[in-house]
N, C-alpha and C positions, 0 to 999 in steps of 0.2 A: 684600481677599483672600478668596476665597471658602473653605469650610469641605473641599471636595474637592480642591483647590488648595495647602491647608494639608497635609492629610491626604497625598499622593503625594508632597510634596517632604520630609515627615517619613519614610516609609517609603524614599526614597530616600537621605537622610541616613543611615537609621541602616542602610540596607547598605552603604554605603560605609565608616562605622565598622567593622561585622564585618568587612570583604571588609579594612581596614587593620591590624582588632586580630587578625587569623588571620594575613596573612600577616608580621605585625612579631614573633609568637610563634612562627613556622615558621623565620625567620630567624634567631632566636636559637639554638632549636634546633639548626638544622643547623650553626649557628658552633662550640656547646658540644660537639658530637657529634664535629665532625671536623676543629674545630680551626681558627684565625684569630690574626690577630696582634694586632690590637682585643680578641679574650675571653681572652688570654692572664692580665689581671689578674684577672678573674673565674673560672676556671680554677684556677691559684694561690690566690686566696683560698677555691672550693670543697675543694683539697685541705690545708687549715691547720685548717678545722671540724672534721673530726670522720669518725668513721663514718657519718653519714647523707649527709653532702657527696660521699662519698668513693662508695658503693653509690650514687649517684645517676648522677656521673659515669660510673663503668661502666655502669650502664644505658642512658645515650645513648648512650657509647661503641660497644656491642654493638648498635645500632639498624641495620636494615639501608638502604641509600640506595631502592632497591626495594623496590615490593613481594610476596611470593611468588605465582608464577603456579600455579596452580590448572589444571587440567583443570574445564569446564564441567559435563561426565557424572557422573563417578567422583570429582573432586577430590580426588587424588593431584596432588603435587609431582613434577618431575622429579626429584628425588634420591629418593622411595619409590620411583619405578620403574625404575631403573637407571641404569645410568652413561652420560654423553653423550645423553640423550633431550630429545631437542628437537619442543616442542611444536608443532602445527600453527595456525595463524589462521583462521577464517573469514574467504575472502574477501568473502562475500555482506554480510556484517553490519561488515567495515569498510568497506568503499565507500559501502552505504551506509546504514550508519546509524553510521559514524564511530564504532564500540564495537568491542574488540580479544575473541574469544571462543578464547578457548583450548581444544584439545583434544588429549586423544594418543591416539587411534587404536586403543586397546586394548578 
């Protein structure tokens, strides 16, 4: 086995590592945040600890499943800019370069 050969199947290994230890910590996440019948033990046992188990939990709890869209220009939220404001997409830069670019028009 050549030394270049070694080298890409190691750089290959170990992103499929992160690419499985990112998303098996996303999934836990998203289970503690918003609930499953599998984390219901751990759940229960965060809320028997203590204070810090407990301010934890709320923290994912309050996580939002999105995330906030932005105005490109100004980067204001639609809730700083009033009520029901929906923002516009470039269409040029989803087509095609497949990125969502938000803006409102103000």
């Amino acid at each position: 086995m050549s030394l270049l050969t070694f080298i890409c199947m190691a750089a290959i290994s170990d992103g499929i590592l992160a690419y499985f230890l990112i998303h098996a910590a996303l999934s836990v996440l998203h289970d503690l945040s918003k609930g499953s019948t599998g984390m219901d033990p751990v759940t229960d046992f965060m809320k028997s600890q203590g204070p810090f188990a407990t301010a934890w939990g709320k923290t994912l709890a309050g996580v939002r499943d999105k995330p906030v869209v932005r105005c490109e220009h100004c980067t204001k939220t639609p809730e700083e800019i009033g009520r029901d404001v929906k923002f516009m997409l470039c269409s040029v830069c989803k087509s095609k370069l497949d990125f969502p670019v938000h803006y409102c028009s103000q």
